[in-house]
N, C-alpha and C positions, 0 to 999 in steps of 0.2 A: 863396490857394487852394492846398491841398493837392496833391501829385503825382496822378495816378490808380493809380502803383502806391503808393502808400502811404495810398491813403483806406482805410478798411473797406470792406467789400465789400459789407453792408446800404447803407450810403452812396452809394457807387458805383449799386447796383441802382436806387432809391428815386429819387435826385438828380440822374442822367445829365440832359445835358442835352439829349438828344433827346424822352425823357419830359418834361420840366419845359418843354422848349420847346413842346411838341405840348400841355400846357395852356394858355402863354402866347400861342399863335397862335391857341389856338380863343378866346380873352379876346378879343383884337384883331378878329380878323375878324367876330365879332359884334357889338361894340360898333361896328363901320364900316356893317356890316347896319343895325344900329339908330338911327346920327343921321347917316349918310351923310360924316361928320370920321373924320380921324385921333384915333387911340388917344394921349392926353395920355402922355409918357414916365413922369412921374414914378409916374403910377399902376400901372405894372407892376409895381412892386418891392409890393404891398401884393397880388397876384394870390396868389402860391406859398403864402406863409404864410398865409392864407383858407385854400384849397382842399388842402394837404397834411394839415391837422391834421385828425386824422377829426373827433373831436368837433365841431370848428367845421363841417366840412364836411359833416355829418349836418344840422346845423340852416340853411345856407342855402335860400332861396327866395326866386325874387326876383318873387314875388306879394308879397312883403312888401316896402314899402320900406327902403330901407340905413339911416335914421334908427331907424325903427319897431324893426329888427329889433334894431338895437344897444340900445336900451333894452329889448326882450323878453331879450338873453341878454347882459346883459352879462359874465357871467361867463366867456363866449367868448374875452375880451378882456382880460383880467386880464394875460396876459404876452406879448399880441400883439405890441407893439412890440420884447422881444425877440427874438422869432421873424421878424419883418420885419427884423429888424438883420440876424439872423447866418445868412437868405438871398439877403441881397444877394449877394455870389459867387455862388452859384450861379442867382439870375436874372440877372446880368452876362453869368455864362457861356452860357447858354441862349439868350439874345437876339443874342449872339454870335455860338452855333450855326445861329439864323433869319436871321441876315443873312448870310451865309458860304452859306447855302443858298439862297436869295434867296427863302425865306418868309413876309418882311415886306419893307419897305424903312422906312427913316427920311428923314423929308420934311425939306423944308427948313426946317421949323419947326420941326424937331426932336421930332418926332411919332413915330408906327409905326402902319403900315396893312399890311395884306395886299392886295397886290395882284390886280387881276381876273384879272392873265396868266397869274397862278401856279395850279397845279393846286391844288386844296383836297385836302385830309387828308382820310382819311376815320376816321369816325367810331369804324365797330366792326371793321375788319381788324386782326387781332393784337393784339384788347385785350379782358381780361377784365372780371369785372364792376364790382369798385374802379376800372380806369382807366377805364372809360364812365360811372363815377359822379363821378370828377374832372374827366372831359373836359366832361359837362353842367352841373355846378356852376361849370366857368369859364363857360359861358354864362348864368348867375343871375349872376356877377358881373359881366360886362358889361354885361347889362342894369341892372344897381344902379349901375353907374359911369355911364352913359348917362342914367339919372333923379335923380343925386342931385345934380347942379349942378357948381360947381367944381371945382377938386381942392383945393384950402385946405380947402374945405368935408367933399368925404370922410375928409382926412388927420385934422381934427379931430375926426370922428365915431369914425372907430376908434382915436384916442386916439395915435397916430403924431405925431411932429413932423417935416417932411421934414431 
């Protein structure tokens, strides 16, 4: 990972990781809403690269199932996997930033839940309409990670090998 004084500064803005965390915590905290479990670890790293890339992130819905939807556009997915590669650092960094805050905690299963204790984020204080459309779109993909079964099972759908 790059210094922060020597990333670019589109980079910096875009990738910080209190943005990229404040999507990865509304993933988590929904997906706890919705089957009452901790957030599986591995499937965070498949969160940022969804929801940063406009293109993908115009066509989620998760009235659609995560199966259905990868065969409606697979074209979405054409170079997903290196996009989930070369945001690993920066959702290292991010999860980092939410545990360091105590915005999640990591269970002993090695899980990530948002805690009851913890204040909730709010949704639309100091965010335009791109970050309220990537904050809602991490909730389509919590619910897609909540209805699609395993995580073997997702990782193979969008074409990821972990």
């Amino acid at each position: 990972m790059k210094s922060w004084k020597i990333r670019a500064h589109e980079v910096a803005y875009l990738l910080n990781p209190a943005f990229c965390g404040r999507l990865l915590y509304t993933t988590i905290k929904t997906y706890g809403e919705k089957t009452n479990r901790a957030f599986p670890f591995p499937l965070i790293y498949l969160v940022l690269p969804l929801v940063l890339h406009k293109g993908t992130r115009s066509c989620i819905n998760s009235r659609t199932q995560l199966l259905l939807w990868v065969q409606k556009y697979p074209q979405l997915l054409i170079d997903f996997p290196q996009r989930a590669k070369e945001l690993v650092p920066i959702t290292n960094e991010s999860i980092e930033f939410l545990l360091q805050t105590e915005k999640i905690l990591l269970t002993p299963n090695g899980e990530l839940e948002a805690p009851a204790s913890a204040r909730s984020l709010s949704k639309t204080k100091f965010v335009d309409d791109e970050v309220t459309e990537c904050i809602k779109k991490s909730e389509h993909i919590a619910k897609w990670f909540a209805g699609a079964g395993k995580v073997e099972t997702i990782y193979v759908e969008l074409g990821v090998r972990p």
